[in-house]
N, C-alpha and C positions, 0 to 999 in steps of 0.2 A: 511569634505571631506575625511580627513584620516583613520577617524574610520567606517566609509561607504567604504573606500575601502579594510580596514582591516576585516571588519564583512560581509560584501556583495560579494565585489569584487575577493578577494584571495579564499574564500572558492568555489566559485563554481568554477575557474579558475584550483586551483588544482586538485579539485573531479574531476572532465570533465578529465582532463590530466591521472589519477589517475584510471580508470574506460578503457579510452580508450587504454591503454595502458595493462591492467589488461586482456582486451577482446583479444590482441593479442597472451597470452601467454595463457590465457586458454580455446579458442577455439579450438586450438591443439590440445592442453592435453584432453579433454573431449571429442572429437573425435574421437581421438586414443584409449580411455578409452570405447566409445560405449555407452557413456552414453547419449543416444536416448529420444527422446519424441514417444509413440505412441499414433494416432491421434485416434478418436472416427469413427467407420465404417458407420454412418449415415452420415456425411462429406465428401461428396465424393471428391469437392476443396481441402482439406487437407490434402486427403492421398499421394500428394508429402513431407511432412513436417514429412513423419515416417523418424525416426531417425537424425533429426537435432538434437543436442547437448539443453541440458538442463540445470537447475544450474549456469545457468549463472546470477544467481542471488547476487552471492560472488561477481562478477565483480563490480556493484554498494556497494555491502555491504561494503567489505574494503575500499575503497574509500569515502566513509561516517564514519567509526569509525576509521578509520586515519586522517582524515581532526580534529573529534568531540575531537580527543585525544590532539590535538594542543592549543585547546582552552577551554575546560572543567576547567583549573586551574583558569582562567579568567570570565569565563561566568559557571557557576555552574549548573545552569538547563539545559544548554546542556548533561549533564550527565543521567536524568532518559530519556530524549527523545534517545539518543544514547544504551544504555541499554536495554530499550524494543526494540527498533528496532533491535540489536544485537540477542535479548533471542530468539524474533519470528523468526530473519531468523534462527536461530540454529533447532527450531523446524522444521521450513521446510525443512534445510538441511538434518539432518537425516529421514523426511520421503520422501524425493527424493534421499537421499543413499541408502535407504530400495532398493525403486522401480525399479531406473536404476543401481545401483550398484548390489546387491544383488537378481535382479531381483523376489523381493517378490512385487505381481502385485498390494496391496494392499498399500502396504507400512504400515504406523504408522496403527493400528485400530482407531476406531473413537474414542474411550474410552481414548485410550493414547494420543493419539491427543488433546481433551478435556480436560483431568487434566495436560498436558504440559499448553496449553494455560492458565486455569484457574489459575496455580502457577504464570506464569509471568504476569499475570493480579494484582493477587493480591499482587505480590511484588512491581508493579508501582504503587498502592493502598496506599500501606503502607508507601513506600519511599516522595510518593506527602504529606499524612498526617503527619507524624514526621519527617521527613526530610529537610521540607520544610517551608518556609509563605504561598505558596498558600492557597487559601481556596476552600469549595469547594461549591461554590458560584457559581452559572452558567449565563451569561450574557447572556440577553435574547436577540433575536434581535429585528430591528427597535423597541424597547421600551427603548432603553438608559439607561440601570440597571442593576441590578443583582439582582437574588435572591436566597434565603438559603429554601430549600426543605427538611433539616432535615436527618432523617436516610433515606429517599427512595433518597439520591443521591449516598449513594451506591451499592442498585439494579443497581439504574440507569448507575454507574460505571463499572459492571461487562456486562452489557448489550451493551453499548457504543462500550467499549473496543474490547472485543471479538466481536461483531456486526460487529464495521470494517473490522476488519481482515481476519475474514472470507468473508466480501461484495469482499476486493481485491482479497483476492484468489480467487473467484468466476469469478471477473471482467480477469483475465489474463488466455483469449483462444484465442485469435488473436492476428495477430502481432502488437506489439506495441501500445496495447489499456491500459495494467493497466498503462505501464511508460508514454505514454502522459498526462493520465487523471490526475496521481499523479504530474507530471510537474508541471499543471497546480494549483494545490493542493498546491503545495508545496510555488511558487507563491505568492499565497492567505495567507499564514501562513507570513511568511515574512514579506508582507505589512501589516499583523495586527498586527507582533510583532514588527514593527516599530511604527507603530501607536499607541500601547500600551503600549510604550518604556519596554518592553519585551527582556530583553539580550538573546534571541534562534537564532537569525538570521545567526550565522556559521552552525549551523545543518542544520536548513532548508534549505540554499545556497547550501547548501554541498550536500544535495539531490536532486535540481535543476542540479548543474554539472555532478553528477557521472550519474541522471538517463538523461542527453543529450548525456553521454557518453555513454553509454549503448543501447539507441537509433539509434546511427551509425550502430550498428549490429543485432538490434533489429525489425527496421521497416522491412515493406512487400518488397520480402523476407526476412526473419527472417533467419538470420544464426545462434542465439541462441536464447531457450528461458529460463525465469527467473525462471521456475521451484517452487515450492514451497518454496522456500528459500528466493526467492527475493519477491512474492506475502505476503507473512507472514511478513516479513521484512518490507513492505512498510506499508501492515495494521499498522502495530504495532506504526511505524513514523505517521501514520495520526494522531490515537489514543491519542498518548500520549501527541504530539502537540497539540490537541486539549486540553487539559487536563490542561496542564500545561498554557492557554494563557486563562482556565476558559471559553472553549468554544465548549464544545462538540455536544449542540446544532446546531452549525453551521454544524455538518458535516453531518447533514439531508439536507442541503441547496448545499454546495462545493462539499460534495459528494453524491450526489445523484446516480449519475452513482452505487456507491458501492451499495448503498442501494436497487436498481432497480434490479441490480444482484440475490442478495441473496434473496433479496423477492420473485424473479421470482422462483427461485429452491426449497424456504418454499411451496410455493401456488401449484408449481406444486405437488411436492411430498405429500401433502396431499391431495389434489384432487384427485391423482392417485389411492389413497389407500383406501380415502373413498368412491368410484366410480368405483375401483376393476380394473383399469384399463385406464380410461378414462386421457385426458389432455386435458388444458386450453390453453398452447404453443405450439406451434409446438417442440421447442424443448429449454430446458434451459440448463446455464445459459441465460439470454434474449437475450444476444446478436446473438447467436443459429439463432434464431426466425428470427432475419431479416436475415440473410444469407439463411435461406431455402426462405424468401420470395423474393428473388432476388437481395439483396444488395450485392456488392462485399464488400470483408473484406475491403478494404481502406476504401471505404464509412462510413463505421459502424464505423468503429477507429474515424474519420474523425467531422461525426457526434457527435459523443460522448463528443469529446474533443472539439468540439465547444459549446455543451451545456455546458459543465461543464465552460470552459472559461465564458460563461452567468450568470451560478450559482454562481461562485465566484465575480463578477460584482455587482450583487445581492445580494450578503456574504457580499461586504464590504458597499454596502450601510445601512445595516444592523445593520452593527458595529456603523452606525454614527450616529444612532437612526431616 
């Protein structure tokens, strides 16, 4: 009971406090700053949300590598999960410094954006294989195993990785749709690093509190949104969680949302291209698609994060062979 309220209980308890607290002082600041979101002109619902406050994605970050910093001496693979998710928000911080700061509409090019990722990819790469006992053994679901794939599970590594991260950034256009669905995510990680007596459960706790904390100012209306700092940040935490519990498999299953994202944006973008014009969506990322077809944004949020609550249901029966 102690060490359940030590590993479980404190961690999301502070993050939440830590987060909300955090939104108080820099929704000010970021407002007064002008550091705006603008919204896409085919949205016509959305063009009240030009110039709400952005980057409020630091609000959960510090709140997860303060909580991670408590407990890293203790529980040691808190350490590469707190790290990537630290490097990726960095990355999205500076290309939402770019954007709303330095108002370059662009922000990071994609080239830079790309080898930022690919370095901290393959520092959590390197850090999982010599740094650690993981292996890189991937538990298959409902089959009750694992198995060793040889050198294609480092393709498979770099694909994973970066695959996510980018699925979340894609997934964070409405309000409160990537922090629910990760909530839920987060959750799922938990109960399998309990079940797999896996010491991560401060981190992942810790990213249940700070993103419930973050959600107070987060849902419809959205008084801030997480901006690329917090979408890159969360990838990176799915990722690497996944990773380290030898289960990245699973986040075809838990995060499907993420994955439904970015496929929608692959599929459209080359159909456009090879068709000189044409689309398959009305409009991506997917969740786009239902808003022009008449969902309100809570719905879709809503929607979303009840599938994925499904998905991870389904995740852990998975685990149990």
């Amino acid at each position: 009971m102690l060490n359940f309220l030590i590993t479980v209980v404190i961690p999301v308890v502070v993050a939440f406090i830590i987060s909300l607290v955090a939104g108080k002082i820099l929704i000010p600041i970021l407002t007064k700053l002008k550091v705006g979101n603008t919204e896409r002109e085919e949205l016509e619902s959305h063009q009240v949300k030009n110039g709400t406050p952005s980057m409020g994605g630091l609000m959960f970050l510090i709140a997860i590598v303060v909580v991670s910093a408590f407990y890293v001496k203790d529980y040691p693979l808190v350490l590469p999960i707190a790290l990537t998710t630290l490097l990726f928000g960095v990355i999205g911080f500076i290309d939402d410094y770019l954007k709303s700061v330095k108002r370059k509409s662009d922000g990071l090019l994609a080239w830079q954006k790309f080898l930022l990722q690919l370095i901290v990819t393959t520092g959590l790469c390197l850090y999982l294989i010599f740094a650690t006992d993981i292996s890189m053994e991937l538990m298959i679901p409902f089959a009750g195993r694992y198995v060793n794939i040889g050198w294609l599970s480092i393709p498979l590594f770099y694909l994973a990785v970066m695959g996510t991260v980018n699925g979340v950034n894609f997934t964070d256009g409405l309000d409160g749709l990537a922090s629910s669905v990760t909530v839920v995510v987060a959750f799922f990680f938990t109960f399998a690093a309990m079940l797999l007596n896996t010491d991560i459960a401060p981190i992942t706790c810790a990213v249940i509190g700070a993103l419930m904390g973050f959600l107070v100012y987060n849902v419809h209306p959205a008084k801030i949104f997480m901006g690329d700092t917090g979408s890159l940040a969360l990838g990176g935490f799915v990722a690497a969680t996944a990773y380290v519990l030898q289960m990245p498999i699973f986040i075809i299953i838990v995060g499907f949302v993420y994955l439904a994202e970015v496929l929608s944006v692959i599929i459209q973008v080359t159909y456009f291209k090879l068709t000189h014009g044409k689309r398959i969506f009305p409009m991506t990322p997917i969740h786009h698609s239902f808003e022009l077809k008449g969902w309100s944004e809570t719905k879709v949020v809503c929607v979303f994060t009840i599938t994925t609550v499904i998905l991870c249901l389904i995740g852990y029966m998975g685990m149990l062979g």
